[in-house]
C-alpha positions in Angstrom: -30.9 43.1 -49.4 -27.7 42.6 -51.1 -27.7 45.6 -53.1 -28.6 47.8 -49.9 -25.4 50.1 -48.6 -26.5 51.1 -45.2 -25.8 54.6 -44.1 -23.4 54.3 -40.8 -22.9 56.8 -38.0 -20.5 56.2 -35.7 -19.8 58.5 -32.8 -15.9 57.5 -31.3 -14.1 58.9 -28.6 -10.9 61.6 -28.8 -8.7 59.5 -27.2 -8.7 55.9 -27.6 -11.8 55.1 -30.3 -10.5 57.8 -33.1 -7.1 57.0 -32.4 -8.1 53.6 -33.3 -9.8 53.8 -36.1 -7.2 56.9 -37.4 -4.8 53.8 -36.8 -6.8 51.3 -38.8 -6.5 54.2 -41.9 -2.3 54.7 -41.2 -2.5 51.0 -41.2 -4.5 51.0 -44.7 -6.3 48.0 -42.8 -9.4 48.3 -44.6 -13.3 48.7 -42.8 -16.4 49.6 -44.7 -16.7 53.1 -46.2 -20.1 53.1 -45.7 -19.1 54.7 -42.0 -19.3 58.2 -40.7 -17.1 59.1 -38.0 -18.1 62.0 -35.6 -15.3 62.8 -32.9 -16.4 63.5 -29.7 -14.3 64.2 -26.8 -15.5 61.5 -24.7 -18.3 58.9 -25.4 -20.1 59.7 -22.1 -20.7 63.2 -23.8 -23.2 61.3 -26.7 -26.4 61.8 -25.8 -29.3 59.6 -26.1 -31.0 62.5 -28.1 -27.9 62.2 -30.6 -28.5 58.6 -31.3 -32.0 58.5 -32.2 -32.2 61.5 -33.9 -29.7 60.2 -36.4 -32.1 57.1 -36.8 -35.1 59.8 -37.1 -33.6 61.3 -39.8 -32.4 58.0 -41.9 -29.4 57.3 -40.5 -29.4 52.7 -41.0 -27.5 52.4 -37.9 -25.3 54.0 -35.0 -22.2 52.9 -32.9 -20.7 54.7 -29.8 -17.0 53.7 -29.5 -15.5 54.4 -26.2 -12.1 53.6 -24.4 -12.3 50.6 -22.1 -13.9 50.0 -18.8 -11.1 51.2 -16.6 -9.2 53.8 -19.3 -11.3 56.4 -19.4 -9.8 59.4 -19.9 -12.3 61.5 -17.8 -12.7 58.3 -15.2 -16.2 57.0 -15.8 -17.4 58.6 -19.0 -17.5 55.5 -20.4 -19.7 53.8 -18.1 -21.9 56.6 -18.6 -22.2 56.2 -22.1 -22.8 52.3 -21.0 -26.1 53.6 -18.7 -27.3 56.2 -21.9 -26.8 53.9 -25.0 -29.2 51.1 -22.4 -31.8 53.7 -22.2 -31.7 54.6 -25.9 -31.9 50.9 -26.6 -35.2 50.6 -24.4 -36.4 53.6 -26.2 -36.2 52.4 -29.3 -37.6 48.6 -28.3 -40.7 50.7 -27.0 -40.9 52.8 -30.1 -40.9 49.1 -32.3 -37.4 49.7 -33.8 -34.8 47.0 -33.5 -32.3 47.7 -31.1 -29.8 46.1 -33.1 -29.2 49.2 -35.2 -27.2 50.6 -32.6 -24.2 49.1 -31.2 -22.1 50.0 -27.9 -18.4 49.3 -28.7 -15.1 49.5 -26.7 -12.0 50.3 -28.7 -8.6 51.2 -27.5 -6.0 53.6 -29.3 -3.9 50.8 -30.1 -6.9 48.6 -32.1 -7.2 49.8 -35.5 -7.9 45.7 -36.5 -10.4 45.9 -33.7 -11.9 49.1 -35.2 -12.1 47.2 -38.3 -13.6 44.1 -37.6 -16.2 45.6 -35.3 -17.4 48.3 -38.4 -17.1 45.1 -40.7 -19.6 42.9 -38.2 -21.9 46.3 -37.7 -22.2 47.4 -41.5 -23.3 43.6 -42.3 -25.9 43.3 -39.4 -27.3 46.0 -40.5 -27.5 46.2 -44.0 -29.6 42.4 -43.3 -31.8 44.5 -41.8 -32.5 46.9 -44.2 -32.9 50.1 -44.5 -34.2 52.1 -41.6 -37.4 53.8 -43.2 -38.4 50.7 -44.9 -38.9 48.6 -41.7 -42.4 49.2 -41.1 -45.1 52.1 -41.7 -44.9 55.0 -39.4 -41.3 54.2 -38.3 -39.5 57.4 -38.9 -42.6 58.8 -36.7 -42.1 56.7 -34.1 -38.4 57.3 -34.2 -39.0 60.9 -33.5 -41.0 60.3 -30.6 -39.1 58.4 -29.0 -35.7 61.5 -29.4 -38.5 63.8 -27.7 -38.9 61.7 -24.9 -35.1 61.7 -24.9 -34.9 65.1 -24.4 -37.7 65.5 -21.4 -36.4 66.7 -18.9 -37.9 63.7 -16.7 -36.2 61.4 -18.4 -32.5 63.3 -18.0 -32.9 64.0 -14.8 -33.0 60.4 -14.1 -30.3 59.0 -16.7 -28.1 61.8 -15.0 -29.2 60.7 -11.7 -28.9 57.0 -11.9 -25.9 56.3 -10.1 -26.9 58.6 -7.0 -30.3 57.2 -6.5 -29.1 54.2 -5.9 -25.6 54.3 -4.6 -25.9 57.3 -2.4 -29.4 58.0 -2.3 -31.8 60.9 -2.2 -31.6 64.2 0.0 -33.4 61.8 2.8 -30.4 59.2 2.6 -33.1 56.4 1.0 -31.7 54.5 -2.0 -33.4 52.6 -4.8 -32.4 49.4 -5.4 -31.6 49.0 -9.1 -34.6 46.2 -10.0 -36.6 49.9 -8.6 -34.6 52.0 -10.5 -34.9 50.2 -13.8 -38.8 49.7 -12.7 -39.7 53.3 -12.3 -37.7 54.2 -15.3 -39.4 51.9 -17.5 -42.6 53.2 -16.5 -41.1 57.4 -17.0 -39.9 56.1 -20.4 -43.3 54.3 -21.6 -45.2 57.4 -20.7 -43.0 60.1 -21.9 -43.0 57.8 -25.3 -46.5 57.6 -25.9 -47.4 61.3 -25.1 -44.3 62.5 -27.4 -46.2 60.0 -30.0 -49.5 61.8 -29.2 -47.8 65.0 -30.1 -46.1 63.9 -33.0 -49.5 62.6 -34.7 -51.7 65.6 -33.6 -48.9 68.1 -34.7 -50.6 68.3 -38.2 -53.9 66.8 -37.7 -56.6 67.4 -34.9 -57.8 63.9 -33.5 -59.9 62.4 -31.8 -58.9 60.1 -28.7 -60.5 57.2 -30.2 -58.3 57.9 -33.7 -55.3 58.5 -31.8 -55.8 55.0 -29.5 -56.6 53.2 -32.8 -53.5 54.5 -34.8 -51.1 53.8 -31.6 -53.0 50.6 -30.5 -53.7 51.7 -27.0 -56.9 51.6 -25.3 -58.9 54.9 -25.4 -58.8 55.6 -21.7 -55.1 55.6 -21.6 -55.2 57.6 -24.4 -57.6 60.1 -22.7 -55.4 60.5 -19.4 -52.5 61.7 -21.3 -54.3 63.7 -23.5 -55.7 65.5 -20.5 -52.2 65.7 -19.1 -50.8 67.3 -22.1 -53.6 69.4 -22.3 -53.0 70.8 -18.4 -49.6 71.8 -19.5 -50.7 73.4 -22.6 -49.1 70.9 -25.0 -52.3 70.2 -26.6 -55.6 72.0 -27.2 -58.9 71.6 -28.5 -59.6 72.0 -31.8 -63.0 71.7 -32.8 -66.0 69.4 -32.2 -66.9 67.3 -35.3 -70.5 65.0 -34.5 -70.0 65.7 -30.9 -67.0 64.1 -30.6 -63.8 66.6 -29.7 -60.5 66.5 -31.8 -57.6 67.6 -30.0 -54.3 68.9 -31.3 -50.8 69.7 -30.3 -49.4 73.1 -29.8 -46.4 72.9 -28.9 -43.4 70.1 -27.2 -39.9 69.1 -27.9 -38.3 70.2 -30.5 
């Protein structure tokens, strides 16, 4: 789409990503305009929930600029940006959305033609993709599904807990290996996703189990075990009965 200017957010670092791209400006080096630039203190402080909400709301594609492997200015927040930007890749691969709309970058203070080039490549990639809400039906849906299941507490707990399952271990000294690690999260994230897609699709209208299976393409029965989990935790409820067959809707979640 040569005529398509893609809408750009990129979130960059106090102290070596802004720097750099503030240098690339001083410089008058030239990157596209079509960026945003939100300064955050420290990369490892952008949360998953950040990225994809952008994406829910229209955003084309985001960045996360951080100082080097090794420079951190808080140690390791960079490598924790590393471990939430992987999970909010797999989130959106779950949720259909190409993964390639967001982009994990390391850029020092002293790399404003680094800053460039990297928002030059980015912009490019994705404006061949096109724009966000025109990638397929149901999309921006999807998209907000899959920040809910960000945000559940389930799935934090583990993105924050990551390096102490399996370095250090749990209370009883056992550690996860990280094939286990990345095994058990896969499974947390696939069922947070489709229950936060349940909610999503029931919020307005009350559905049946077979409607909601047919519109997510899942078979009814998985269907019907989170819909009974949701409803346990009073996330969903029964709405009425229509030819004996009961459509459910949601009544609360994330928000």
């Amino acid at each position: 789409m040569p005529d398509f200017e893609p809408k750009i957010l990129a979130f960059a670092c106090n102290w070596c990503s802004y720097a750099g791209a503030d240098l690339a400006g001083v410089s008058r080096i030239q990157y596209p305009p079509n960026i945003r630039i939100v300064r955050v203190m420290c990369s490892g402080r952008v949360d998953p929930t950040f990225i994809l909400d952008a994406l829910a709301k229209g955003v084309d594609g985001v960045m996360v600029l951080g100082c080097h492997p090794g420079d951190c200015h808080y140690i390791s927040g960079n490598l924790l940006a590393e471990k939430k930007v992987r999970w909010a890749k797999e989130l959106l691969n779950k949720a259909g959305v190409n993964p390639h709309r967001l982009k994990l970058e390391w850029i020092s203070a002293s790399e404003g033609e680094r800053f460039a080039k990297t928002t030059r490549e980015f912009t490019e990639q994705v404006r061949k993709l096109g724009p966000i809400a025109q990638e397929r039906e149901g999309i921006l849906s999807d998209l907000q599904a899959a920040r809910n299941s960000a945000a559940a507490s389930r799935v934090r707990i583990l993105v924050g807990k990551e390096n102490v399952l399996c370095e250090d271990g749990n209370v009883y000294g056992d550690k996860m290996s990280q094939e286990e690690f990345d095994s058990f999260m896969d499974s947390v994230l696939e069922d947070e996703l489709v229950r936060e897609r349940i909610m999503v699709l029931t919020k307005d209208d009350a559905l049946s189990v077979k409607e909601i299976a047919k519109r997510i393409k899942l078979p009814s029965q998985d269907v019907g075990r989170h819909v009974m989990w949701l409803r346990q935790r009073g996330k969903m409820a029964l709405a009425r009965i229509e030819e004996r067959s009961p459509l459910y809707v949601s009544v609360g979640g994330s928000p």
